[in-house]
C-alpha positions in Angstrom: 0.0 0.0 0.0 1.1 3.3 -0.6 0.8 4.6 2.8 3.8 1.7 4.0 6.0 2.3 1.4 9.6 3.6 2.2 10.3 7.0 1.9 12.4 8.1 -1.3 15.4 9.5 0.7 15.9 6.3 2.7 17.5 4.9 -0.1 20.7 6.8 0.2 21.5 8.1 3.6 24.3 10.4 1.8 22.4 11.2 -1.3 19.6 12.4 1.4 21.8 14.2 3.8 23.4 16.0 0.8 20.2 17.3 -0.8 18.7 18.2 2.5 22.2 20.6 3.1 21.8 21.8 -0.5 18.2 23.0 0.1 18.8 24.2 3.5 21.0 27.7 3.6 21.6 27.4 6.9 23.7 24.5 6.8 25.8 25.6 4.7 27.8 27.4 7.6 29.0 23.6 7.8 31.9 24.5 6.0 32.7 26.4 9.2 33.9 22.8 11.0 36.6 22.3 8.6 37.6 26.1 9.2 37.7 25.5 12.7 39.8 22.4 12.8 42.3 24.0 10.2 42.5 27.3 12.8 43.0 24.9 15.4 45.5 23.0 14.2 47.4 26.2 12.6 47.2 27.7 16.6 45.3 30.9 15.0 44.7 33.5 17.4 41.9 32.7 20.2 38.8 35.1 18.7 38.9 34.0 15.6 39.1 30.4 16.4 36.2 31.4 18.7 34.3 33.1 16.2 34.4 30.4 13.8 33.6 27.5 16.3 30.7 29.9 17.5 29.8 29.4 13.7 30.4 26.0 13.2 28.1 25.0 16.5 24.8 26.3 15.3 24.3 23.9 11.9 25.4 20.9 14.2 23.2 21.2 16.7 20.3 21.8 13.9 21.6 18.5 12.7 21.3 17.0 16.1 17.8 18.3 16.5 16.7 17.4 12.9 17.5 13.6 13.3 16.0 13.6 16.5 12.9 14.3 15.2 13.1 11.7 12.0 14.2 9.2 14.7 11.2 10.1 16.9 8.8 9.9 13.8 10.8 6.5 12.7 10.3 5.1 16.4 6.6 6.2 17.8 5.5 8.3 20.1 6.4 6.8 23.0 10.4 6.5 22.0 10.3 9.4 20.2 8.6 11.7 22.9 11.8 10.1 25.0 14.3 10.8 22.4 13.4 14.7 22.2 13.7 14.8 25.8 16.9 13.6 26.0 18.5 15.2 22.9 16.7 18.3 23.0 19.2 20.3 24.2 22.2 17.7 23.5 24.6 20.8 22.2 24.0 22.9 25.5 25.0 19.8 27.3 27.5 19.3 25.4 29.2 22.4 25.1 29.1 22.6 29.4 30.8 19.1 30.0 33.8 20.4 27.5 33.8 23.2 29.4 33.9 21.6 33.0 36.6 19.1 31.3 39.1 21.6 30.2 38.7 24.2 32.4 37.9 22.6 35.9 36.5 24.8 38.3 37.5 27.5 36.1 34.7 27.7 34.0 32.1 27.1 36.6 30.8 31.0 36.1 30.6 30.4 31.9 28.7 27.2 32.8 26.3 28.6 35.2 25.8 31.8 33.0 25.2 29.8 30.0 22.5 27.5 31.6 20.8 31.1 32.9 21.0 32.2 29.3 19.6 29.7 27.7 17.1 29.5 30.1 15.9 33.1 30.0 16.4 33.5 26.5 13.8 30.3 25.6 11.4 32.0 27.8 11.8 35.7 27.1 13.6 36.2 24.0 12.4 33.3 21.8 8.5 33.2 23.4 8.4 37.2 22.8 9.7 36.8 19.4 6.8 34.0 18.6 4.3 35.4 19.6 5.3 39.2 18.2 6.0 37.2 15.2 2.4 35.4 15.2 0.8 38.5 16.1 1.7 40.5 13.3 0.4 37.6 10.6 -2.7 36.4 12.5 -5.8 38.1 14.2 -6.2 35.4 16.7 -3.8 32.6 18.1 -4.2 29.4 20.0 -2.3 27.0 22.8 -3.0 24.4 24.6 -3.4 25.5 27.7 -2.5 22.4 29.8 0.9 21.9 28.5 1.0 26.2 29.4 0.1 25.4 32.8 2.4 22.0 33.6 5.6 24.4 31.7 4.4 27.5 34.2 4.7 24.8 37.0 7.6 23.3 36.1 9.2 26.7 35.4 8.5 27.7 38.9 9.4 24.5 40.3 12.7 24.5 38.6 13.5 28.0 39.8 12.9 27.6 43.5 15.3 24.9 43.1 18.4 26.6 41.0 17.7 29.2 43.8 17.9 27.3 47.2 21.6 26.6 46.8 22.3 30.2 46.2 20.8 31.8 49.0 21.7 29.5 51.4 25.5 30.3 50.5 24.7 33.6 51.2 22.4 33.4 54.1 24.6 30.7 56.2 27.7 33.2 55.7 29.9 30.1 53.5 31.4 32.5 51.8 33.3 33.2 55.0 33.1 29.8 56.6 34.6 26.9 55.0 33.0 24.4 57.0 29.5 25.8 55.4 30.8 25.0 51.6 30.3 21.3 51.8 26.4 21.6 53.2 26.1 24.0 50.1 27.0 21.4 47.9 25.4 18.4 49.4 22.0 20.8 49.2 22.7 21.1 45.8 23.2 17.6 45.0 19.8 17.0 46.9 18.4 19.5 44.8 19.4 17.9 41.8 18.3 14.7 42.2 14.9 16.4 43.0 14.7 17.9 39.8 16.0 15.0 37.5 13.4 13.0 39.3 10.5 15.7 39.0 11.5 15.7 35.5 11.0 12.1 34.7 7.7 12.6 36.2 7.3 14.8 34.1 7.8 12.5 31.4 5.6 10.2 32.4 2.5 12.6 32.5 2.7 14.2 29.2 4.1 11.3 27.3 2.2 8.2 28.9 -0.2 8.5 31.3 -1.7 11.7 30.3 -0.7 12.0 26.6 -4.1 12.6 25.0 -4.4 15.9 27.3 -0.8 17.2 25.3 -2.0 16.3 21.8 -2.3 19.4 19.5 -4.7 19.8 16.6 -2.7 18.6 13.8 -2.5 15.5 16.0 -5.8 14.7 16.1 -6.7 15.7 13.1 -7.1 12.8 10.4 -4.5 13.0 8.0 -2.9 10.5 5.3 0.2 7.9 5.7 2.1 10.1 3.0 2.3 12.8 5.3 3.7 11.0 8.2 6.4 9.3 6.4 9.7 10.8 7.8 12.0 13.1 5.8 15.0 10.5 6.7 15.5 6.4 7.2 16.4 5.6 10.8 19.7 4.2 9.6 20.5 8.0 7.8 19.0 10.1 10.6 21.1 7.6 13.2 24.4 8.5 11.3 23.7 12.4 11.0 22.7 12.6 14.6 26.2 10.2 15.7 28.3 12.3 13.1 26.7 16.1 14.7 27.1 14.7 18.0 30.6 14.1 17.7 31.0 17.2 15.4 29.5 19.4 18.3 32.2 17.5 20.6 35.0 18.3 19.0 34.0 21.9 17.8 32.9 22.6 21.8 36.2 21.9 22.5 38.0 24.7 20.2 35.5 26.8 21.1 35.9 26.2 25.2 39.4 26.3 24.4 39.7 29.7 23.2 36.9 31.4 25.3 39.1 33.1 27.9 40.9 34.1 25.3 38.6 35.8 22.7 36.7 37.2 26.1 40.4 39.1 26.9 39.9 40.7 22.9 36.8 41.3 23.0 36.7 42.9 26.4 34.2 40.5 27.7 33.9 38.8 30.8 33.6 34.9 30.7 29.8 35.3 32.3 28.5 37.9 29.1 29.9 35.2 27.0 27.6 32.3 28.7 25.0 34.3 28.7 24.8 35.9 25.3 26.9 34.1 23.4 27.2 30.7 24.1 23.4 30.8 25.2 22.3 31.3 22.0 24.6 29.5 19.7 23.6 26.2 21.2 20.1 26.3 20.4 19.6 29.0 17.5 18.4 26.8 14.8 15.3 26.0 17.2 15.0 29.2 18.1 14.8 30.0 14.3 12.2 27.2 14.2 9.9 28.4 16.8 9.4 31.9 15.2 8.8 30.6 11.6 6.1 28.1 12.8 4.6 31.0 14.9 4.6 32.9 11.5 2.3 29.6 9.8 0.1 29.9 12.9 1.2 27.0 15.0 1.6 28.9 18.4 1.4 25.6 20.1 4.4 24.3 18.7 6.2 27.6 19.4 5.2 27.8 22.7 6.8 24.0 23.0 9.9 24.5 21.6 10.1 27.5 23.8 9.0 26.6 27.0 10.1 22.9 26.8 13.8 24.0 26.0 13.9 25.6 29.0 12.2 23.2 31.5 15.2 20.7 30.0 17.7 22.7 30.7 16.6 23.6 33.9 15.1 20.0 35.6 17.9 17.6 33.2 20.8 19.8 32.3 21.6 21.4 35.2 21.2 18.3 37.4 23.6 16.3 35.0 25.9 18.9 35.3 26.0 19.3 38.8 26.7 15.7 38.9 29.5 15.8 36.2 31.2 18.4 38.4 31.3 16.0 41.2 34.2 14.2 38.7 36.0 17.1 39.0 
């Protein structure tokens, strides 16, 4: 039947991944990664090895997010809903461990700023630009307002928590007393745990249990197998999202190599950086993706992408993190 037959691009993962680049502009800034690695291994100077890894980051991490959803489609809704979560936000994550690798304590602040940035630039930035976006093309928008409400929850939820350890640092005077640091961070790895498990929760709600309260309406309305069939194979979007992944990894590490550096030229402290720079690098193809579907009148999805970046950085990033610094 034609509903179950293979899609066209399956039949060549690199004849597929080839024409999508070709009729995608924005990944043509791949041609950055070989840059990078060439100004690496040259030792260029520290900003423009910066600059060009900054550059390099966001078509990789579009990658990443682009075979996450053919995987999800390729898997069902279950597996898929599991794989978004956890590769959602894959190049933030990715970018931080680098960071707490090579630099140790050190980078700690860029960390912590670039977690806040991406946080507050998903919720502020990204949301305004949506709905301004939306607003200016359509009289009247819609959003399921459950999946508003659990994200306003979870939002607050996950603040209160990045919070706690902060003022109690203050409050119990550690900054002064030495024998108060270690209760800081044994609150914060409480914390964490708190939030990774809240998040799984989570999870379970909106992909399981309560599922049909989360489905938009281009999910339930009817619609043909030709439109479902996925724009890659599992076996191409598996290789893009293990070759991007590994791309991110290597370009992360120029670019957390050089940050101090480019910071020093540009006259920039290592917390602007996190939370302007690398905040938005990580994550700006989606962010690209959640005004343009605002613009085709698909506020739901843009309030998703939006709100549900943040919630996983805040309840999975930041826990994983905190327990990746315990390494260190």
């Amino acid at each position: 039947m034609p509903a179950h037959e293979p899609a066209a691009p399956s039949a060549s993962p690199v004849a597929a991944i080839l024409n999508f680049i070709k009729s995608e502009p924005l990944y043509w800034l791949l041609a950055a990664v070989p840059v990078a690695i060439m100004l690496e291994i040259t030792h260029a100077g520290a900003l423009w090895i910066f600059l060009v890894s900054c550059v390099a980051v966001i078509p990789l991490a579009g990658l990443m997010g682009r075979a996450t959803e053919n995987l999800a489609e390729t898997m069902g809704a279950g597996v898929g809903g599991l794989l978004n979560a956890t590769f959602g936000n894959a190049a933030e994550l990715i970018i931080a461990l680098m960071a707490l690798l090579k630099g140790g304590p050190a980078m700690f602040d860029l960390v912590k700023a670039s977690l806040t940035g991406s946080i507050l630039g998903n919720v502020l930035l990204v949301l305004g630009l949506s709905i301004l976006a939306g607003g200016l093309y359509h009289q009247k928008q819609v959003f399921n307002r459950t999946a508003a409400s659990m994200g306003a929850t979870l939002l607050a939820l996950a603040a209160t928590g990045l919070l706690l350890p902060s003022l109690f640092y203050y409050l119990s005077g550690a900054a002064t007393k030495p024998e108060q640091a270690s209760q800081v961070n044994l609150l914060s790895d409480e914390i964490a745990v708190v939030l990774l498990l809240t998040y799984a929760l989570s999870l379970v709600f909106s992909l399981k249990t309560h599922s049909h309260l989360f489905a938009g309406p281009e999910e339930q309305l009817p619609t043909t197998g030709e439109d479902h069939q996925p724009e890659w194979s599992r076996r191409t979007s598996l290789l893009v999202l293990l070759s991007a992944t590994a791309g991110v990894a290597l370009v992360s590490e120029f670019l957390v190599g050089s940050v101090e550096g480019a910071a020093k030229n540009l006259g920039m402290t290592n917390v602007f950086v996190g939370v302007i720079v690398v905040a938005i690098i990580g994550n700006a193809a989606e962010h690209s993706t959640a005004v343009l579907v605002a613009l085709k009148d698909k506020m739901d999805l843009a309030c998703n992408i939006a709100i549900g970046s943040s919630i996983q950085i805040a309840l999975f990033v930041a826990p994983v993190l905190v327990f990746a610094s315990l390494a260190l």
